[in-house]
C-alpha atoms as a printed R data frame, in Angstrom:
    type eleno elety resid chain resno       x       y       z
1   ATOM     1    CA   UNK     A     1  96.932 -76.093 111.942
2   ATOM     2    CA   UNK     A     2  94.006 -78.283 111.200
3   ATOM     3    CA   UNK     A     3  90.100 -76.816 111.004
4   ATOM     4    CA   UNK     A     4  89.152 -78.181 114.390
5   ATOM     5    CA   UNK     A     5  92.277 -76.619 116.452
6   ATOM     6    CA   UNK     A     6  91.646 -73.204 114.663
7   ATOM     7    CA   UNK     A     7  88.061 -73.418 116.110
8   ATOM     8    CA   UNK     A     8  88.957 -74.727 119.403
9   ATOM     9    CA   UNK     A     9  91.661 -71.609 119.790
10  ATOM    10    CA   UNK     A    10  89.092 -69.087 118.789
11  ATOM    11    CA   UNK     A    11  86.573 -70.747 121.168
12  ATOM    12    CA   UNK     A    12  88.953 -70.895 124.019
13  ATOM    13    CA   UNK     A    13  90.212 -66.768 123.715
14  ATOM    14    CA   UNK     A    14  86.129 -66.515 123.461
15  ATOM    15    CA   UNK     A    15  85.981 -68.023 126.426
16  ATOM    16    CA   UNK     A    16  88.931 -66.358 128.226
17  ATOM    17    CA   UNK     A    17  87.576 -62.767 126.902
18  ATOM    18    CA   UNK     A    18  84.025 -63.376 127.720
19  ATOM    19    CA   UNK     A    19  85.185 -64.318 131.304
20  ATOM    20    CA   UNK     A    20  87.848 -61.281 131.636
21  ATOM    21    CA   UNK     A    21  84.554 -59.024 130.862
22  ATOM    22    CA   UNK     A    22  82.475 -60.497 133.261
23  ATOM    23    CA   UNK     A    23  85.184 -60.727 135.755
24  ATOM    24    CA   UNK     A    24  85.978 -56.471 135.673
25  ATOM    25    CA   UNK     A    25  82.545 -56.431 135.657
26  ATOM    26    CA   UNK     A    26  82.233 -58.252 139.028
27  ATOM    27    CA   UNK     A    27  85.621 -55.766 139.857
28  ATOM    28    CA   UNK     A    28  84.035 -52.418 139.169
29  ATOM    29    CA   UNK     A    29  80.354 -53.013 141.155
30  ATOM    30    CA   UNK     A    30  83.051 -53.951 144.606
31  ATOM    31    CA   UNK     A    31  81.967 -57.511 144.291
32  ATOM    32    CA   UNK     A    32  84.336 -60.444 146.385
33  ATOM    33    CA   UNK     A    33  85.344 -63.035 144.516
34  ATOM    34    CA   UNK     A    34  82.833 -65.357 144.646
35  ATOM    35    CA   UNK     A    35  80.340 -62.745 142.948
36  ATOM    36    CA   UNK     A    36  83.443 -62.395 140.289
37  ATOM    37    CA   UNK     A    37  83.714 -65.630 139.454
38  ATOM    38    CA   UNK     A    38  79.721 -65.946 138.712
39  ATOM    39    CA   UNK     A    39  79.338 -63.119 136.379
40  ATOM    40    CA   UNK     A    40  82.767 -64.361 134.870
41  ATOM    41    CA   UNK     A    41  81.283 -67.890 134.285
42  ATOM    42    CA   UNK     A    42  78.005 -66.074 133.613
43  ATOM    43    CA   UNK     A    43  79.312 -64.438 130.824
44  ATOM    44    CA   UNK     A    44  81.652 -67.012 129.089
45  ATOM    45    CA   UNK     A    45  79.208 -70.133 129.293
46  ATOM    46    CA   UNK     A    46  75.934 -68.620 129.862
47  ATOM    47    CA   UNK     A    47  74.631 -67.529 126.054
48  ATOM    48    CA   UNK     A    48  75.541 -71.168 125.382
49  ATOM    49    CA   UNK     A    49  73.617 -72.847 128.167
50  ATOM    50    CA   UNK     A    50  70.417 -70.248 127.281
51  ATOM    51    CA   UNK     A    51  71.056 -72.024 123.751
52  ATOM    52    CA   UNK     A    52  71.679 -76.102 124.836
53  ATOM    53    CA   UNK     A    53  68.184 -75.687 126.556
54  ATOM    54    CA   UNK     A    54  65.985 -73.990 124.301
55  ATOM    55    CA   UNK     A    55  66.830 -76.900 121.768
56  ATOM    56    CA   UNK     A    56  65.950 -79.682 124.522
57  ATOM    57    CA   UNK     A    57  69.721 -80.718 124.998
58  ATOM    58    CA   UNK     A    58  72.092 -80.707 128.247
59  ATOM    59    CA   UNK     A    59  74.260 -78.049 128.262
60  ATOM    60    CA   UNK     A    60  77.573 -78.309 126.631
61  ATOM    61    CA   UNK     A    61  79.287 -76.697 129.336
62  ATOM    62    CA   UNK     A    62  78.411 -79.244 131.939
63  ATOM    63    CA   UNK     A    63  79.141 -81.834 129.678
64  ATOM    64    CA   UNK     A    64  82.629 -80.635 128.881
65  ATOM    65    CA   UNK     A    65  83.549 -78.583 131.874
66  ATOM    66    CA   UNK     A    66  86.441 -77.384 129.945
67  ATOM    67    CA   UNK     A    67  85.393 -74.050 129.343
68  ATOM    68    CA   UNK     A    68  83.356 -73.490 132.849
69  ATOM    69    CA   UNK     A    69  86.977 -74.070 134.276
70  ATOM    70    CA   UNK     A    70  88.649 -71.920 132.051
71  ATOM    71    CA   UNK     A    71  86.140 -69.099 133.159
72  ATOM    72    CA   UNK     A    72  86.540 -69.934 136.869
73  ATOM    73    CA   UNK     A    73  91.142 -69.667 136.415
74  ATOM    74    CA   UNK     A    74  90.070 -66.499 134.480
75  ATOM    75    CA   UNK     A    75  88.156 -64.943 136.829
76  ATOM    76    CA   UNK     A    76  90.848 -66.442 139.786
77  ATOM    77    CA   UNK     A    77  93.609 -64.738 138.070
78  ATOM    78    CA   UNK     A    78  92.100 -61.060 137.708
79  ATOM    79    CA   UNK     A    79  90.656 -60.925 140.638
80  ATOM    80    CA   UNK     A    80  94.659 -61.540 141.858
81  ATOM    81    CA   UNK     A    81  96.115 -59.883 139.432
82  ATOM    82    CA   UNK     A    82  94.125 -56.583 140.136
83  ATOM    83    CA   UNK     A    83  94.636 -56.906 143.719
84  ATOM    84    CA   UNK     A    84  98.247 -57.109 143.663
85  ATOM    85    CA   UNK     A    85  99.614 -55.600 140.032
86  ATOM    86    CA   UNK     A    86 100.077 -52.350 139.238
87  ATOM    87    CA   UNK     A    87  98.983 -52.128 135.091
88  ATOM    88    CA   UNK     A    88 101.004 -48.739 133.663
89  ATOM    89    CA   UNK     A    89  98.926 -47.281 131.055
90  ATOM    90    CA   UNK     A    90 100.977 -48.672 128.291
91  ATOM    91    CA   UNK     A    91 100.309 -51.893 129.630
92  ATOM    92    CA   UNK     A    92  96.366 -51.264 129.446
93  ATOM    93    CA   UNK     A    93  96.499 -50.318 126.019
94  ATOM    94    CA   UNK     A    94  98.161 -53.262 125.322
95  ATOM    95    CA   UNK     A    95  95.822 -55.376 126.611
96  ATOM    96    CA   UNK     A    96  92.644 -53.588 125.851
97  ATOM    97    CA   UNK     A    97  93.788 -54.819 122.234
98  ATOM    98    CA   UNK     A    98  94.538 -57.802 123.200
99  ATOM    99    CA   UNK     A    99  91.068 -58.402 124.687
100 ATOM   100    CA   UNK     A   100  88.787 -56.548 121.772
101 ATOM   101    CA   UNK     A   101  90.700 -59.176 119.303
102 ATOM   102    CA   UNK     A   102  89.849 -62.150 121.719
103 ATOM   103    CA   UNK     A   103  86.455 -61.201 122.494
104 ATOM   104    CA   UNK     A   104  85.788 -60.255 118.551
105 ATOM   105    CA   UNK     A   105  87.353 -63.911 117.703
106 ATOM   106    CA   UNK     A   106  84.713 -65.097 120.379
107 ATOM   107    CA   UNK     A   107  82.015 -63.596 119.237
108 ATOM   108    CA   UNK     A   108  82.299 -64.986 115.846
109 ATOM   109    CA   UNK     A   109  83.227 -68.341 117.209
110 ATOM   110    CA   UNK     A   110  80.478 -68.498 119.139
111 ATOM   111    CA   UNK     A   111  77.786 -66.892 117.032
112 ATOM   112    CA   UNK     A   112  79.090 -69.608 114.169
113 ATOM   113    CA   UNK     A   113  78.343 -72.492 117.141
114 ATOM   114    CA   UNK     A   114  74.693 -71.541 117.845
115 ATOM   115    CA   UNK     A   115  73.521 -71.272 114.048
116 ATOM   116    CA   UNK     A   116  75.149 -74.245 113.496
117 ATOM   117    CA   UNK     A   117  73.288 -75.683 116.700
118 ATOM   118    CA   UNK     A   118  70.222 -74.109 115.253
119 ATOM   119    CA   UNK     A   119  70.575 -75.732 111.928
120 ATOM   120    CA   UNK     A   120  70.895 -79.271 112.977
121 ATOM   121    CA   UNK     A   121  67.442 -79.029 114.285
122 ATOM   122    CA   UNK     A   122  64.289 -80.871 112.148
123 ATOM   123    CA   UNK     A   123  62.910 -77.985 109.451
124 ATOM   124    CA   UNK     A   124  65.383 -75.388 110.698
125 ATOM   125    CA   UNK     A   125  64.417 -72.154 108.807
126 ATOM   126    CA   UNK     A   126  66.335 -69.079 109.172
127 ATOM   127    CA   UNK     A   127  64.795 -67.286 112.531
128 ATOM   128    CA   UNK     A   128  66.127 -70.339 114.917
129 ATOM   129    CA   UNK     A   129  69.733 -70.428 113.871
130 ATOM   130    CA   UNK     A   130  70.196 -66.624 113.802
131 ATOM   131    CA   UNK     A   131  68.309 -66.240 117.150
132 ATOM   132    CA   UNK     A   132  70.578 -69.376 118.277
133 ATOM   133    CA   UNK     A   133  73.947 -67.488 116.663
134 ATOM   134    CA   UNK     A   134  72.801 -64.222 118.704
135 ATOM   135    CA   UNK     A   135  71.993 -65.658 121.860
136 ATOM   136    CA   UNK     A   136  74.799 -67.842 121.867
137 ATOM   137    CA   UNK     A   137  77.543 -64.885 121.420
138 ATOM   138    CA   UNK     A   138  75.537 -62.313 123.856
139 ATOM   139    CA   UNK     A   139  73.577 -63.809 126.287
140 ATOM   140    CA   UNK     A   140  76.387 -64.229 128.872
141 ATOM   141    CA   UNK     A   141  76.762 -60.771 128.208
142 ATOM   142    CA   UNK     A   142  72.990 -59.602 128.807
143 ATOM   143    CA   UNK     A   143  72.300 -62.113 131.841
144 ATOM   144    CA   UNK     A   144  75.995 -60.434 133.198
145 ATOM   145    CA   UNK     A   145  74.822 -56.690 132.796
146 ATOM   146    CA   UNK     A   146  71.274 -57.901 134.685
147 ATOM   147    CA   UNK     A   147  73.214 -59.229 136.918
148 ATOM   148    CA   UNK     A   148  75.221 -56.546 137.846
149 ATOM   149    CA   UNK     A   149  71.663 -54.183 138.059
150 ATOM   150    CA   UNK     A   150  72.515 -52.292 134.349
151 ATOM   151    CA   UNK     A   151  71.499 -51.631 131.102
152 ATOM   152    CA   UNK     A   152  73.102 -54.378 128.994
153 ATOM   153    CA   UNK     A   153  75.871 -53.069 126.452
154 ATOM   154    CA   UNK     A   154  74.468 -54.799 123.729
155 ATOM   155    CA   UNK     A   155  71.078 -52.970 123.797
156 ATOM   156    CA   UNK     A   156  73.143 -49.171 123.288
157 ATOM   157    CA   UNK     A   157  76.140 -49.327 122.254
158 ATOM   158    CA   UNK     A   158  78.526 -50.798 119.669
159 ATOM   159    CA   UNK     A   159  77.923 -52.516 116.323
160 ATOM   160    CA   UNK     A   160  77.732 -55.560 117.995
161 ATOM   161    CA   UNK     A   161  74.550 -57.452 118.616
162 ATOM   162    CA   UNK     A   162  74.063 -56.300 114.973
163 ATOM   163    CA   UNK     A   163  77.436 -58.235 113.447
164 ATOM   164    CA   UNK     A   164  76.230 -61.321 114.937
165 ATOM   165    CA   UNK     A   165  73.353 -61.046 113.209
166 ATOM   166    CA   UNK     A   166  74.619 -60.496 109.861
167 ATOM   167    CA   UNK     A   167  77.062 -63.065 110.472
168 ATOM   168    CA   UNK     A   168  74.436 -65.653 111.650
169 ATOM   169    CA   UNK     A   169  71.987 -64.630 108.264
170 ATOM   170    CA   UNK     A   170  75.193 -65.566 105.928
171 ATOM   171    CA   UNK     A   171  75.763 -68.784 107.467
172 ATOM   172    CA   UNK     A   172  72.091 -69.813 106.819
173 ATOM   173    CA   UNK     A   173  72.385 -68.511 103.122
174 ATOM   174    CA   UNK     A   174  75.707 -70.224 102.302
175 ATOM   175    CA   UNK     A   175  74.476 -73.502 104.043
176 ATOM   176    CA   UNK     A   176  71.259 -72.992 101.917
177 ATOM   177    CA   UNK     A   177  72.507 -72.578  98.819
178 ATOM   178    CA   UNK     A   178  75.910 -73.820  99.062
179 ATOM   179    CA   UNK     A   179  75.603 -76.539 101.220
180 ATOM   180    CA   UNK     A   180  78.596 -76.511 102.231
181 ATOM   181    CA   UNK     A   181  78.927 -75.837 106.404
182 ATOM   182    CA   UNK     A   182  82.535 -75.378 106.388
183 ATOM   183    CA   UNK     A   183  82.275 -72.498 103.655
184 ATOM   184    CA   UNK     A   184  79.042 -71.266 105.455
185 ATOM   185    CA   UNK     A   185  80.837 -71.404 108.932
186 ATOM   186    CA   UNK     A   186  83.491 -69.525 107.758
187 ATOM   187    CA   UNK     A   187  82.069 -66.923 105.753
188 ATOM   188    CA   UNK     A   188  80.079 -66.176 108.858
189 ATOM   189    CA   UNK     A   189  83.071 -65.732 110.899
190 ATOM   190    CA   UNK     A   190  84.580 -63.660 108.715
191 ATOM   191    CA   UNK     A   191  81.459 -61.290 108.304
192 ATOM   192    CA   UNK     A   192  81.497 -61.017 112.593
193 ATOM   193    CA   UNK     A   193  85.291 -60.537 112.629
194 ATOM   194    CA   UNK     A   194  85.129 -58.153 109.744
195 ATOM   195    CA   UNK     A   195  82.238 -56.006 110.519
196 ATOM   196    CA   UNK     A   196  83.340 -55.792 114.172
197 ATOM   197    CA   UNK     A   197  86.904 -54.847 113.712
198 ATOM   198    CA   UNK     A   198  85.396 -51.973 111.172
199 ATOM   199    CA   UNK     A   199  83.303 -50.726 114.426
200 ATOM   200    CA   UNK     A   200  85.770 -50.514 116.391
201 ATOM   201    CA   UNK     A   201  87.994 -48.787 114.045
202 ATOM   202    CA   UNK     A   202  85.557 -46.896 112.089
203 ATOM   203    CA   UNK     A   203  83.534 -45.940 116.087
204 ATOM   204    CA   UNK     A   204  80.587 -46.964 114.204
205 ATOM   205    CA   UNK     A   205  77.412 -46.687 116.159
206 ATOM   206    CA   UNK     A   206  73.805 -48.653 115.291
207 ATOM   207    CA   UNK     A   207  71.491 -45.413 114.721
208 ATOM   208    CA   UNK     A   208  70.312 -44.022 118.202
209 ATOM   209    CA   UNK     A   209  66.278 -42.553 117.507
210 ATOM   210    CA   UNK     A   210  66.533 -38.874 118.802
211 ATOM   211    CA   UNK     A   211  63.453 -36.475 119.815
212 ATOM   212    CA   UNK     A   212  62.663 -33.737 117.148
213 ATOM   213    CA   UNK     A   213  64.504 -30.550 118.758
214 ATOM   214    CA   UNK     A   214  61.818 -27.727 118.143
């Protein structure tokens, strides 16, 4: 499996997860299918989009529709799929998992695209490619929550937000003083993956400030 196919598959179960959130999203707040198939898109494509135009460029995603599409089938099929299937709770577990290791692989896929997005720009330093990285893997997700009138997930819950973050800061410090991307993209990826995996595991939580009980 060359590099490029690896990073296509862990952009395209991005993609798929991203859209299946968005999508149950849609699901749970009684929305038809049209309003499914927004947030779906919304979610997989928008971070992305939110990235392509603060760095004066056309969106990727309506240059290569590819992954627009993919959210539309995704959000097509669940919306069928939970109208006509009956999911037995063994079946849910299974594809809970299935989805946490998709959207995980996404969200170090895509937090890997926007620093390296970020870092192609004139005089990069490291604040544009890590705001880049983080808006790229959770924008959709904020702009879906908005959307959908609530708090976005990313703002209370999860070790999230936070492992895209780390993982965008170590691919501008191995492209620094490496200089090597593929290393750098990499060892970001594998700092996302790791430390989110760990979360979920571990139920680690980024620290919630609490009142002084008297």
């Amino acid at each position: 499996m060359t590099l490029a196919f690896t990073w296509y598959v862990f952009d395209v179960l991005g993609t798929i997860a991203f859209a299946l959130s968005g999508a149950l999203v849609g699901l749970s707040k009684k929305m038809d299918v049209f309003g499914v198939i927004v947030l779906a898109v919304l979610t997989a494509v928008g971070g992305g989009m939110v990235r392509d135009v603060l760095i004066d460029s056309m969106p990727a995603a309506l240059v290569n529709t590819t992954n627009l599409l993919l959210a539309v089938a995704t959000a097509v099929f669940v919306s069928v799929f939970y109208g006509v299937y009956h999911v037995t709770p063994g079946q849910k577990r299974k594809l809970v998992k299935a989805f946490l290791i998709s959207d995980t692989l996404g969200l170090g896929a895509f937090t890997v695209t926007g620093v390296i997005a970020g870092l192609a720009q004139k005089d990069a330093q490291f604040t544009l490619p890590i705001l880049l990285g983080l808006i790229t893997a959770v924008g959709g997700g904020v702009m879906r929550d908005l959307l959908a009138q609530r708090m976005p997930t990313v703002l209370y819950a999860d070790v999230y937000a936070v492992a895209s973050v780390a993982g965008s800061f170590i691919v501008c410090l191995a492209a620094k003083y490496h200089g090597d991307m593929q290393l750098a993209s990499w060892a970001g990826f594998f700092v996302v993956v790791v430390l989110r995996f760990c979360a979920i595991r571990y139920r680690w939580q980024v620290y919630h400030p609490k009142p002084k009980l008297k």
